[in-house]
C-alpha positions in Angstrom: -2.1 -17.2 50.0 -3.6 -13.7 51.0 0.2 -12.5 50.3 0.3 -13.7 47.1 -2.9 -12.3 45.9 -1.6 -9.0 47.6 1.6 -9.0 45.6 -0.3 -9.2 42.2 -2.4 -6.9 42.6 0.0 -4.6 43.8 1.9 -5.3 40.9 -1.5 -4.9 38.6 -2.1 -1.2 40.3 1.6 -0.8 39.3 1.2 -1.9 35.6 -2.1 0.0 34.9 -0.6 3.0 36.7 1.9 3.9 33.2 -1.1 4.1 31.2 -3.2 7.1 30.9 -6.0 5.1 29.2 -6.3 1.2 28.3 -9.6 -1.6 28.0 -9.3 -4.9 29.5 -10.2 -7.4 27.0 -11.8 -10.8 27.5 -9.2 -12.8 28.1 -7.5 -10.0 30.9 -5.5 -8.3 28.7 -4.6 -4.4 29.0 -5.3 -3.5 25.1 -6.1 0.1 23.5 -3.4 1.7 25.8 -2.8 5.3 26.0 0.7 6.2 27.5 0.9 9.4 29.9 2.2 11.3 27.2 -1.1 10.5 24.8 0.6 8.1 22.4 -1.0 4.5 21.5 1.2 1.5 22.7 0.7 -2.4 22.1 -2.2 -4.2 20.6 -5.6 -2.6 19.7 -8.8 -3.5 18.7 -11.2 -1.3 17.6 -14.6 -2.2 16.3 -16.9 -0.2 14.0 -20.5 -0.7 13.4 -22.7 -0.6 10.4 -23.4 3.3 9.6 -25.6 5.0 7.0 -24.9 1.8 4.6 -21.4 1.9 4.9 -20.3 -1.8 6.3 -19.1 -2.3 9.7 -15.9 -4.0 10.6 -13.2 -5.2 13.3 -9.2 -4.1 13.5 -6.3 -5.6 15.5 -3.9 -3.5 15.4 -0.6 -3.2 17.3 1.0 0.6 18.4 5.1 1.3 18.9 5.0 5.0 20.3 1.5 6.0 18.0 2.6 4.3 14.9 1.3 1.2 13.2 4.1 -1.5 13.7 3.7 -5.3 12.1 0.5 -7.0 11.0 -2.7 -5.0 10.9 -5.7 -7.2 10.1 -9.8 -5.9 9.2 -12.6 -8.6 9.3 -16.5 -7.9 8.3 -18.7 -8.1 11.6 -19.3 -11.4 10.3 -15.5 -12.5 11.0 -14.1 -12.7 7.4 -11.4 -11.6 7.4 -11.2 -8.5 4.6 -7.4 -7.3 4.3 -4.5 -7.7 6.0 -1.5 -5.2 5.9 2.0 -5.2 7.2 4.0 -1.8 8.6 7.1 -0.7 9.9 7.6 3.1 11.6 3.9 3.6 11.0 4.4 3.2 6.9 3.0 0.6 4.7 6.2 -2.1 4.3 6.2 -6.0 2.8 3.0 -7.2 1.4 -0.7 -6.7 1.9 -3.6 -8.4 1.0 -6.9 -7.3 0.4 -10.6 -9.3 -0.3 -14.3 -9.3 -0.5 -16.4 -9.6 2.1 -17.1 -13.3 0.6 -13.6 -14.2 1.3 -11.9 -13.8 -2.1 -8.6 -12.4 -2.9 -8.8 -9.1 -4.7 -5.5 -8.1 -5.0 -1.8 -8.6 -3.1 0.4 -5.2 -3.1 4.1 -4.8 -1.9 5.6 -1.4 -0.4 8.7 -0.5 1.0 8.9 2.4 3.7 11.6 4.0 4.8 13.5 4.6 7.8 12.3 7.7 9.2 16.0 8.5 11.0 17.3 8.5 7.2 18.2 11.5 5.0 19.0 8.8 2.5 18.5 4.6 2.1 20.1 2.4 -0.2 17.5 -0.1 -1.9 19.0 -3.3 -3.7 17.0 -3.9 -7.1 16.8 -7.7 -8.2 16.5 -8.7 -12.0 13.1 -9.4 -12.6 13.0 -12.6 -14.4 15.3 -13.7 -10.9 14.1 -12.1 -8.2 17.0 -14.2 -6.1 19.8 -12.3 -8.3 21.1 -8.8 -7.1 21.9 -6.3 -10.3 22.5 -3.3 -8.4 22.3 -1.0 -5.2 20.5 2.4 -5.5 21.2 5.3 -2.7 17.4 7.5 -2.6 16.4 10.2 -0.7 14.2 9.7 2.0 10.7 11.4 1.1 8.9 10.0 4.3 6.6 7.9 2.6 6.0 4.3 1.4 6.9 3.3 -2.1 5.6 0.5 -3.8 8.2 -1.5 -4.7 7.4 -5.6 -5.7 5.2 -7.2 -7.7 1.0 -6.5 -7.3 -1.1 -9.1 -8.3 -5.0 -8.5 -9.5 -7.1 -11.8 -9.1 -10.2 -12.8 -9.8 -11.8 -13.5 -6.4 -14.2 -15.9 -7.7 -11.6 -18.2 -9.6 -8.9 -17.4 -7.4 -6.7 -17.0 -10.6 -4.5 -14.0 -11.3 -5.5 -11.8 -14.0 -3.6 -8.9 -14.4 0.2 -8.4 -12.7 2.5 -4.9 -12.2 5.7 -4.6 -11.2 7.3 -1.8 -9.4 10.4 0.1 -8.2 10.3 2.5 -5.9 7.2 4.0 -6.6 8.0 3.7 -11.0 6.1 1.0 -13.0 8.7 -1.3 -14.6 7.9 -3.7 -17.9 9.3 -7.1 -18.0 12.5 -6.3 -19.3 13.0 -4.3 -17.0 12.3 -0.9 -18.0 11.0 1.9 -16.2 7.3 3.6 -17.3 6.4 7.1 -15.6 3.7 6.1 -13.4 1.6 8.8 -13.7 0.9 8.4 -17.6 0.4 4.8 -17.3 -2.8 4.3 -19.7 -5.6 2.8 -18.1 -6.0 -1.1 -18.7 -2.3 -1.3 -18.3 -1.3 -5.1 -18.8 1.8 -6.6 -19.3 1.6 -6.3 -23.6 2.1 -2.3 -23.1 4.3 -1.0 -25.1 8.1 -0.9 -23.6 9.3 2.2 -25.2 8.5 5.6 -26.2 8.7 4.9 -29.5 6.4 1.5 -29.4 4.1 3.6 -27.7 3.7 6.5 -30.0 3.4 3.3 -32.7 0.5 2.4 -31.3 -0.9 5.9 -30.8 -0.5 6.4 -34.4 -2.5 3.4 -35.4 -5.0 4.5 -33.1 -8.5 5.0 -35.0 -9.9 8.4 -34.1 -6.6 9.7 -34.7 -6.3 8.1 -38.0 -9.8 9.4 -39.1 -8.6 12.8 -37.9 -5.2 13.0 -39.7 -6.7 11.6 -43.0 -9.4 14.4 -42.7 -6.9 17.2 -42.1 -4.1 16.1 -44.5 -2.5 19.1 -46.4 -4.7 21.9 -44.4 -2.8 24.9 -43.2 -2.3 24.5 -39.4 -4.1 26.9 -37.1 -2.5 28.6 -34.1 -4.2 27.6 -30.9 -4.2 30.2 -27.8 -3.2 27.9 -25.0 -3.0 30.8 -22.6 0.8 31.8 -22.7 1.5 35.8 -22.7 4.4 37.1 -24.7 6.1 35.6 -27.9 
């Protein structure tokens, strides 16, 4: 018997001997380990308390060589659990969820990261309308970052109903039939009645009041030369 209990400690001494740092939890595990070279390895949890009004919370969190890897979940102080993320070579990859601190779903977003030892990845892009249907395979650079790339859904965390709904490819805001709006001029309130063209769009500009008011008010004036700042002719 003494033998026994010799050989697991040794081998404990031996195991707690490749980390640099580490916290035994409650249950005997080896969590929150730091390697000898100073990276994060395995499962950690970190807690935060209340601060200056900001809201505590609790992680569980798992390392692969200092980078996020899997499921990361955050729960209030309270145990509720308030969002829950997935990752893959330390980026944001598959769907996360995010809610209050009552419990209600906020919002569901899916990303798509890339593989780090990639100059370039090819993406396949369903249709829309069926998501099980393959249209085409797209070759991207690499950028080193998480794209979103799925549908994100908005809810109403009280109802538990969706209310608003976005689809995306690679990082580019796509309309139901499929065509691509510039993310970064995306109006605010975008819905899924926006305008799928240009030209739709400048429509609906036109019929826009103020502008309306403003063209009726400046019809058949001379147009003035603005300075906007440029040098030379």
């Amino acid at each position: 018997m003494r033998l026994i209990f010799c050989l697991i400690l040794l081998v404990s001494l031996n195991s707690f001997g490749q980390w640099k740092d580490f916290t035994i939890s409650v249950k005997g595990d080896t969590i929150n380990r730091v390697d000898m070279k100073g990276l994060k390895q395995g499962p950690w949890a970190v807690s935060v308390p209340d601060l200056r009004g900001e809201r505590g919370y609790d992680e569980e969190v798992y390392f692969e060589n200092d980078q996020k890897e899997g499921t990361w979940k955050r729960y209030s102080l309270q145990g509720i659990k308030i969002a829950e993320e997935n990752y893959q070579w330390g980026k944001l990859s598959g769907r996360c969820r995010y809610y209050t601190y009552n419990g209600g779903l906020l919002r569901e977003e899916s990303w798509r990261a890339m593989d780090p030892a990639r100059k370039y990845d090819t993406v396949p892009i369903y249709d829309i309308k069926d998501p099980s249907k393959l249209v085409d395979m797209i070759a991207i650079k690499n950028e080193g970052v998480s794209m979103k790339h799925g549908t994100w859904n908005y809810y109403d965390p009280v109802e538990g109903v969706i209310v608003q709904t976005e689809k995306y490819r690679l990082n580019k805001l796509i309309t139901d039939d499929g065509e691509v709006i510039d993310d970064e001029l995306k109006p605010i309130g975008f819905g899924n009645k926006m305008p799928a063209s240009d030209s739709a769009t400048k429509k609906a500009l036109s019929n826009f009041q103020p502008i309306k008011e403003y063209e009726k008010k400046n019809s058949g004036k001379k147009k003035i030369k603005v300075r906007d700042g440029r040098t030379g002719n």
